[in-house]
OpenMM code with the backbone's topology and positions (N, CA, C; nanometers):
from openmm import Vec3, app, unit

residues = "UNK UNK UNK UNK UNK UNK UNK UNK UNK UNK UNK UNK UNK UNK UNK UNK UNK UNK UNK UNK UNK UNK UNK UNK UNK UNK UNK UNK UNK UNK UNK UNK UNK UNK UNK UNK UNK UNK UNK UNK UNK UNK UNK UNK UNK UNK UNK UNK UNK UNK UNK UNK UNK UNK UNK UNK UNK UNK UNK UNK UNK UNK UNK UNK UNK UNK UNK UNK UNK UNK UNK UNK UNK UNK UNK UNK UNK UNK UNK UNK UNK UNK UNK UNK UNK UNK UNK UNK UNK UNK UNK UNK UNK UNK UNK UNK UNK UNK UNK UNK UNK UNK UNK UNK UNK UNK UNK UNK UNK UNK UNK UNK".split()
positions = [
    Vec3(0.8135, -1.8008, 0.3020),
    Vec3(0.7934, -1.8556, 0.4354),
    Vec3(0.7149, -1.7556, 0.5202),
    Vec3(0.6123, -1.7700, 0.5782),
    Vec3(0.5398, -1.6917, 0.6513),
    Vec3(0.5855, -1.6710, 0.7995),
    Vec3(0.5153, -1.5382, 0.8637),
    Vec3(0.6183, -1.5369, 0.9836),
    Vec3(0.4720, -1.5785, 1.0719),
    Vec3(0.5053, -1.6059, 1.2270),
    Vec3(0.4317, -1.6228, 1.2926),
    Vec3(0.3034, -1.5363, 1.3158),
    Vec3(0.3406, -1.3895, 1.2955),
    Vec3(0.2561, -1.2744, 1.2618),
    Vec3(0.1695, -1.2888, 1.1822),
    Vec3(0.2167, -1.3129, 1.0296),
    Vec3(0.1086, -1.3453, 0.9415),
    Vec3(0.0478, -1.4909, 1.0123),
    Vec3(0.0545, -1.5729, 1.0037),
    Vec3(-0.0249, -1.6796, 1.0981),
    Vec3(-0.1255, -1.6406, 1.1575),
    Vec3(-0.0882, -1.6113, 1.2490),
    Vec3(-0.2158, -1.5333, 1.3447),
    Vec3(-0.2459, -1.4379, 1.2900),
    Vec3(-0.2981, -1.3140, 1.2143),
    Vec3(-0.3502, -1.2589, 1.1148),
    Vec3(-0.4513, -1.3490, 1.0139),
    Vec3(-0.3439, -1.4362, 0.9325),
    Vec3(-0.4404, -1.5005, 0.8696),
    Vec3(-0.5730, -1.6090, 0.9419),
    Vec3(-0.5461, -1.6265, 1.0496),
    Vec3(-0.6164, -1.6808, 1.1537),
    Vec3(-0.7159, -1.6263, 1.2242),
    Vec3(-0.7258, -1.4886, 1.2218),
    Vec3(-0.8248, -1.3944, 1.2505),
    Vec3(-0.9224, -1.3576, 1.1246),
    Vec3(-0.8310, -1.3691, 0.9819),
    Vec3(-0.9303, -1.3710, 0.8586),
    Vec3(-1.0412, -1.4549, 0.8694),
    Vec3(-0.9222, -1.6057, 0.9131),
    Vec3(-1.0500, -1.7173, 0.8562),
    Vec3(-1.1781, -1.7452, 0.9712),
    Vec3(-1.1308, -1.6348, 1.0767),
    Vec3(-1.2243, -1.6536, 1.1398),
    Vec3(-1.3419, -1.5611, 1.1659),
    Vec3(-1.3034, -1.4957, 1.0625),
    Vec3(-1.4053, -1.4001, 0.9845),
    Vec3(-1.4334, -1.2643, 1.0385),
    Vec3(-1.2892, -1.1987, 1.0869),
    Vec3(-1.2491, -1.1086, 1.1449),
    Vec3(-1.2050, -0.9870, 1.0508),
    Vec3(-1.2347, -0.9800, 0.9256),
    Vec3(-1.1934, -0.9450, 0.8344),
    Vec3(-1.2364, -0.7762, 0.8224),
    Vec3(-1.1121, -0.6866, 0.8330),
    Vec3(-1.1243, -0.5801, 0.8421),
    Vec3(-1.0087, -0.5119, 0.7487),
    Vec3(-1.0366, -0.3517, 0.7228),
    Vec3(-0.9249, -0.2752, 0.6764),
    Vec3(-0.7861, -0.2952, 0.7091),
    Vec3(-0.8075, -0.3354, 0.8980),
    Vec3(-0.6618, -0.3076, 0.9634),
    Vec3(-0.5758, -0.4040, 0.9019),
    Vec3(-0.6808, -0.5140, 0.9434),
    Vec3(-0.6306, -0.6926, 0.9338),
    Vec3(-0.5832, -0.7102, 0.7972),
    Vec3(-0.6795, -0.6505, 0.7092),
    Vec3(-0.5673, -0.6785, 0.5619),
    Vec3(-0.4285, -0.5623, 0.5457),
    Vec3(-0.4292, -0.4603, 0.6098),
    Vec3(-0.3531, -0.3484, 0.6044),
    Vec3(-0.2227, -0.4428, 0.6690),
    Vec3(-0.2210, -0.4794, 0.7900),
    Vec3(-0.1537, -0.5509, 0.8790),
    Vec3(-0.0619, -0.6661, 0.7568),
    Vec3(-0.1750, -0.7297, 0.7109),
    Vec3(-0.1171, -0.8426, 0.6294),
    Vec3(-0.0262, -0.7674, 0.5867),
    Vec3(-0.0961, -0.7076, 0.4542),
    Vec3(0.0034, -0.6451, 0.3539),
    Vec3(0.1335, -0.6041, 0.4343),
    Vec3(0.1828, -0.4975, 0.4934),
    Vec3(0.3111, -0.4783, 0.5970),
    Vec3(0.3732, -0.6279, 0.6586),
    Vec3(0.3146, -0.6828, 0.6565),
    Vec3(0.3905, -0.8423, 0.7068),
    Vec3(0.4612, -0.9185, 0.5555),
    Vec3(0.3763, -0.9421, 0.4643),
    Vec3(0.4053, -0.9861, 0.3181),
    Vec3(0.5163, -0.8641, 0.2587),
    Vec3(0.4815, -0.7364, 0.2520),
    Vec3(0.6015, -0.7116, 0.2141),
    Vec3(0.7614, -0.6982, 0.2975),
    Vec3(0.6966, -0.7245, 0.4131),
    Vec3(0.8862, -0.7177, 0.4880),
    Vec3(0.9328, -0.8612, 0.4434),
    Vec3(0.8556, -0.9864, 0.4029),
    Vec3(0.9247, -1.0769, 0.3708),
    Vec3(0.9130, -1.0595, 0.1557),
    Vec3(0.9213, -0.9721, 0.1453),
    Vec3(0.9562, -0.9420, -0.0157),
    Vec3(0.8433, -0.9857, -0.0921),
    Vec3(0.7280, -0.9900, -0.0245),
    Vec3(0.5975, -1.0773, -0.1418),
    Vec3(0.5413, -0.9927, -0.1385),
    Vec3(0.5666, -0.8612, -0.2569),
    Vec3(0.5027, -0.7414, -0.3126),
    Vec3(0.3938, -0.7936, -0.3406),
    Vec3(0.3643, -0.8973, -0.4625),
    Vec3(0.2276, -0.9301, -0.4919),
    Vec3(0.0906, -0.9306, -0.3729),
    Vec3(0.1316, -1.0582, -0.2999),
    Vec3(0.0433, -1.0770, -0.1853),
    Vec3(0.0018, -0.9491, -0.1071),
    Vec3(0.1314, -0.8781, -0.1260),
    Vec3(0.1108, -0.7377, -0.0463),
    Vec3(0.0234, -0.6599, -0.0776),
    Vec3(0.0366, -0.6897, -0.2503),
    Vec3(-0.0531, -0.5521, -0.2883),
    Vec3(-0.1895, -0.6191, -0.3101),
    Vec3(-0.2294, -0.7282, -0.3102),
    Vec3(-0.3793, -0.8156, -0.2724),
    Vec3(-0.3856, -0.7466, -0.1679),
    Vec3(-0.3457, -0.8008, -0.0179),
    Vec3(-0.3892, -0.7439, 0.0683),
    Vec3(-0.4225, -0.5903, 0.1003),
    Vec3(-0.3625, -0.5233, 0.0539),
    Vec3(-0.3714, -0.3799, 0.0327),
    Vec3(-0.5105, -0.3065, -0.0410),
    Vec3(-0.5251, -0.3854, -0.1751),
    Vec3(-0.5965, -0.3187, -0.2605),
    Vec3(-0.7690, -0.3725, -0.1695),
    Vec3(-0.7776, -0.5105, -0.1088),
    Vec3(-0.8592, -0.5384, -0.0525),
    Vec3(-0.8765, -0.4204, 0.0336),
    Vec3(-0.8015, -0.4337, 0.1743),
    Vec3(-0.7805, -0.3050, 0.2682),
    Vec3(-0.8874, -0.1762, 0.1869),
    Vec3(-0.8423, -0.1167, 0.0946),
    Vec3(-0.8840, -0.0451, 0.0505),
    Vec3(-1.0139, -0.0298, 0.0236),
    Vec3(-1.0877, -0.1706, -0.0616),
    Vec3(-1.2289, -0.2157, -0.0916),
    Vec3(-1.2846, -0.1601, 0.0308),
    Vec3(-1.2260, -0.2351, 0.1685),
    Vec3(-1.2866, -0.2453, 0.2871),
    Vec3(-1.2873, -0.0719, 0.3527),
    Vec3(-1.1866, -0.0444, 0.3261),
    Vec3(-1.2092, 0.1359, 0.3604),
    Vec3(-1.1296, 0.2084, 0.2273),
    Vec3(-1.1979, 0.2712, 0.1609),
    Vec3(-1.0800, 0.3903, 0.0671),
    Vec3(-1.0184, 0.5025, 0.1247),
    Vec3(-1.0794, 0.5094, 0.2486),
    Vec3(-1.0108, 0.6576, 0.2984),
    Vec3(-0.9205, 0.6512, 0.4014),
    Vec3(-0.8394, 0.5094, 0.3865),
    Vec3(-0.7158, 0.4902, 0.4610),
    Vec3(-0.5910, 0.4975, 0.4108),
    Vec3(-0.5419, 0.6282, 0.4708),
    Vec3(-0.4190, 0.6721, 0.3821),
    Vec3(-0.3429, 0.5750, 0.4215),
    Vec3(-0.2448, 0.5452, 0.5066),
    Vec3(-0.1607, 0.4596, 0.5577),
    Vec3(-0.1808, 0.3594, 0.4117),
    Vec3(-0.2938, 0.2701, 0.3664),
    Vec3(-0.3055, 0.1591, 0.3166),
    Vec3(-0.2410, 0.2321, 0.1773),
    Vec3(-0.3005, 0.3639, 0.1218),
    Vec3(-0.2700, 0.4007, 0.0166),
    Vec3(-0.1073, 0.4254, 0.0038),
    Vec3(-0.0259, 0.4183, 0.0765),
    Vec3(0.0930, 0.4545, 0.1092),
    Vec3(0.1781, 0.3716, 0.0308),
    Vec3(0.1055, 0.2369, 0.1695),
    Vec3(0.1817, 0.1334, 0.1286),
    Vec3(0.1709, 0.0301, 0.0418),
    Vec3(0.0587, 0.0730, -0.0070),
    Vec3(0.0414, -0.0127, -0.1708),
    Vec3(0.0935, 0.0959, -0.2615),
    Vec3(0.1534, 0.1914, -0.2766),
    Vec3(0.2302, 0.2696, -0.3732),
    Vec3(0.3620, 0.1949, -0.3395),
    Vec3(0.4261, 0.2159, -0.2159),
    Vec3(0.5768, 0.1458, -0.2011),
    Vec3(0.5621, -0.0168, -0.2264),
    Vec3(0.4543, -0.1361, -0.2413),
    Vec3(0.4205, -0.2423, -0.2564),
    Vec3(0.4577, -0.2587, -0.4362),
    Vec3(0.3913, -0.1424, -0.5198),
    Vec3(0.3736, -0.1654, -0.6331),
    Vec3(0.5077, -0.0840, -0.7009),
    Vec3(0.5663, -0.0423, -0.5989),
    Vec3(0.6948, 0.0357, -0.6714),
    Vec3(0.7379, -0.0762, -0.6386),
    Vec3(0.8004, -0.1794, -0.5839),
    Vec3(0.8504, -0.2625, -0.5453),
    Vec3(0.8969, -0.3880, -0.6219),
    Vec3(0.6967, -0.3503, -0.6890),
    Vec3(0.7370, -0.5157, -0.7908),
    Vec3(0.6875, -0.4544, -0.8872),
    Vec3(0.7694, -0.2997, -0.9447),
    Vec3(0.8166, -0.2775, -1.0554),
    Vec3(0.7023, -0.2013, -1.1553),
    Vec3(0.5897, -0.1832, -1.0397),
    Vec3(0.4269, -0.1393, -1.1728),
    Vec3(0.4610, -0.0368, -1.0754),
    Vec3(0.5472, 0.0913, -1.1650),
    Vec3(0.5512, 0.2250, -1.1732),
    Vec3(0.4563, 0.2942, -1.1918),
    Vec3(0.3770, 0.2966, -1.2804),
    Vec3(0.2545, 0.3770, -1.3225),
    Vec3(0.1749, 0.3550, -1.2307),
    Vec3(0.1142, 0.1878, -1.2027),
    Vec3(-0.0058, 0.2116, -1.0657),
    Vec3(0.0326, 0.2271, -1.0064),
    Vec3(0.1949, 0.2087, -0.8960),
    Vec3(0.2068, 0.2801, -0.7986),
    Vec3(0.2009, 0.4676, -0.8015),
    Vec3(0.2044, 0.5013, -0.9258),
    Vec3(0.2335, 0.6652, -0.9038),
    Vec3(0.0145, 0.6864, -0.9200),
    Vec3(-0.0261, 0.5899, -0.9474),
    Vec3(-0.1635, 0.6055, -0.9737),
    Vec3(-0.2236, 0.6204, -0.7887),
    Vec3(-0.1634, 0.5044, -0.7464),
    Vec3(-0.2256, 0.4811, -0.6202),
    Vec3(-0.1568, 0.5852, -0.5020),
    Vec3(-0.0180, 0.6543, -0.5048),
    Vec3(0.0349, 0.7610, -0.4614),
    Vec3(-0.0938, 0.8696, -0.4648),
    Vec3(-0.1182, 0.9282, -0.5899),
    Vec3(-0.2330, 1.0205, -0.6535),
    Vec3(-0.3464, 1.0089, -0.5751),
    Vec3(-0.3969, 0.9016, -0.5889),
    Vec3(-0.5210, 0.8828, -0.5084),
    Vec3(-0.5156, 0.9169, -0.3658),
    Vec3(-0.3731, 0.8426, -0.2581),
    Vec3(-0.3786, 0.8532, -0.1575),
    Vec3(-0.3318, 0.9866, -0.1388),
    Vec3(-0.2843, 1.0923, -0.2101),
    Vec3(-0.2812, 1.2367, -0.1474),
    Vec3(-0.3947, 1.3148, -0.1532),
    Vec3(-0.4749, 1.2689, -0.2247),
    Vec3(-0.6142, 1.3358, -0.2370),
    Vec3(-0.7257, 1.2650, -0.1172),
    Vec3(-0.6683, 1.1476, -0.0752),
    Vec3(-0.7761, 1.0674, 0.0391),
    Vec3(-0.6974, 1.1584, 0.2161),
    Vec3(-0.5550, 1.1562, 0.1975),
    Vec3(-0.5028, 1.2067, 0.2746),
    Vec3(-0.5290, 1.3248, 0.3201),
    Vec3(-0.5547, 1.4230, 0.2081),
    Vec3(-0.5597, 1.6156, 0.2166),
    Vec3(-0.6967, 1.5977, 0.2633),
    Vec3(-0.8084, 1.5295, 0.1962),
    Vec3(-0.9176, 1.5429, 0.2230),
    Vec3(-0.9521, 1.5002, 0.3912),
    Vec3(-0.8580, 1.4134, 0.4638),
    Vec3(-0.9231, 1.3869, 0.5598),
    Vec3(-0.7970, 1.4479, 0.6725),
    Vec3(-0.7347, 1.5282, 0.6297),
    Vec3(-0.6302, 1.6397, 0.7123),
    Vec3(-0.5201, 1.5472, 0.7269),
    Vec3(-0.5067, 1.3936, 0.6477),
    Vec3(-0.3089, 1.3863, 0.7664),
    Vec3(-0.2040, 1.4189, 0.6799),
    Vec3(-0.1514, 1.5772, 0.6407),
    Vec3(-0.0783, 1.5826, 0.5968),
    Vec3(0.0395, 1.5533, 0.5800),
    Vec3(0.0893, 1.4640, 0.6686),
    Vec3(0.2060, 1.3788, 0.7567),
    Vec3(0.1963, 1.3123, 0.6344),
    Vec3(0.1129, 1.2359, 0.6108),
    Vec3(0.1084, 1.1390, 0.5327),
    Vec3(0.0676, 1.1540, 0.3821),
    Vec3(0.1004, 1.3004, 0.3448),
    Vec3(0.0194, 1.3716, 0.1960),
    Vec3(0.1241, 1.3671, 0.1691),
    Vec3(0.2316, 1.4565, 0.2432),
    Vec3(0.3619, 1.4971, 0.2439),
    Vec3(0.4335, 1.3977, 0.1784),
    Vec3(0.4456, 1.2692, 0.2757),
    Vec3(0.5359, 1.1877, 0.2350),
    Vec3(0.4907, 1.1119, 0.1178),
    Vec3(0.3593, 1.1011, 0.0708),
    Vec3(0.3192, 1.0739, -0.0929),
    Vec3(0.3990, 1.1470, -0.1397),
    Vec3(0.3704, 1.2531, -0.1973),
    Vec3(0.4042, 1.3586, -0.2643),
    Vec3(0.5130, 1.3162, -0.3054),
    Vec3(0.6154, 1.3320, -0.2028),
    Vec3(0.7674, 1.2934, -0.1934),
    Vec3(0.7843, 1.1988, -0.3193),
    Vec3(0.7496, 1.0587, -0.2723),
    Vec3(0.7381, 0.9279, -0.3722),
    Vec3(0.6976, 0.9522, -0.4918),
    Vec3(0.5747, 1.0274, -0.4861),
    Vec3(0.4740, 1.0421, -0.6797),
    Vec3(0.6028, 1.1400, -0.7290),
    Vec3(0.6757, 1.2360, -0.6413),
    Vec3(0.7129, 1.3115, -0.7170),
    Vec3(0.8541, 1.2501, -0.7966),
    Vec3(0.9152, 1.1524, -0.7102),
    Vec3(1.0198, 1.0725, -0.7684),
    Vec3(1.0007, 0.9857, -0.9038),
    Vec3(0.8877, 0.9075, -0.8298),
    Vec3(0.8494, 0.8143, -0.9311),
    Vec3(0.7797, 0.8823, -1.0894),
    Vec3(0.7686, 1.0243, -1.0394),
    Vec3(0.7193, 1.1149, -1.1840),
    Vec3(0.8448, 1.0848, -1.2613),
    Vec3(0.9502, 1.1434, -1.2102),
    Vec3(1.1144, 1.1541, -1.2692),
    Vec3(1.1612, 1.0134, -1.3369),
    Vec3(1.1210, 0.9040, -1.2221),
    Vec3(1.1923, 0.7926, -1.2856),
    Vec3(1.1017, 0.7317, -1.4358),
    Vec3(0.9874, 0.7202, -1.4154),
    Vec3(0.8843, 0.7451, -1.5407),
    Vec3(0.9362, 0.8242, -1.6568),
    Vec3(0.9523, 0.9800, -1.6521),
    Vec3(1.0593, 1.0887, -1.7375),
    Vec3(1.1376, 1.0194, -1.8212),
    Vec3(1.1676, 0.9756, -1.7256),
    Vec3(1.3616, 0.9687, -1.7732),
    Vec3(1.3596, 0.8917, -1.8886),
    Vec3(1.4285, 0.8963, -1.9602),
    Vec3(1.4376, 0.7791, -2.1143),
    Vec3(1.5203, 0.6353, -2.0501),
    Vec3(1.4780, 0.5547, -2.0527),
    Vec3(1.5802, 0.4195, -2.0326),
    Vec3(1.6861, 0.4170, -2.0861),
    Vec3(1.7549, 0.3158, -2.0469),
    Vec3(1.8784, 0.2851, -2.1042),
    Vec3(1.9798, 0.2997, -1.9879),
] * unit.nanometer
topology = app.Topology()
chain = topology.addChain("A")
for resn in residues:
    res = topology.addResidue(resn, chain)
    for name in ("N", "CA", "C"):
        topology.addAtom(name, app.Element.getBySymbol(name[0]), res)
């Protein structure tokens, strides 16, 4: 079920308003209602549209940890600490780090 937010978002797409933020925006709307997938469309677009937006890289790592693709999320973590360091927000390197470094462990670990 879509919220009124996404509505108007997607309403600014079709009206050909189509930017980094606007898909960034999406994605954060799709995943608070649990639609990792859609999320991480909107995200990976976001990205097309700018690569050197950490925020987007963030939250398509927590998007794809979400719905369970461990590896590209620790892929897309990777990327966004290197887009992050390179453009100084260590705020936001930091808290990668944090995640890649978990999601290294949970990867590790033997199942079962």
């Amino acid at each position: 079920m879509a919220s009124a937010v996404i509505a108007n978002l997607e309403k600014l797409l079709a009206a050909g308003k189509e930017s980094a933020l606007l898909r960034f925006s999406l994605g954060v709307e799709y995943l608070k209602l649990g639609e990792a997938a859609i999320a991480i469309a909107q995200l990976r677009r976001a990205l097309e549209l700018d690569g050197n937006y950490s925020a987007a890289w963030k939250l398509l790592g927590k998007a794809l940890t979400e719905a369970g693709e461990l590896q590209e999320a620790l892929e897309a973590y990777r990327r966004g600490i290197q887009v992050a360091e390179k453009r100084g927000d260590k705020q936001a390197a930091k808290e990668m780090a944090v995640f890649a470094r978990r999601l290294e462990r949970q990867l590790a670990a033997p199942e079962g």
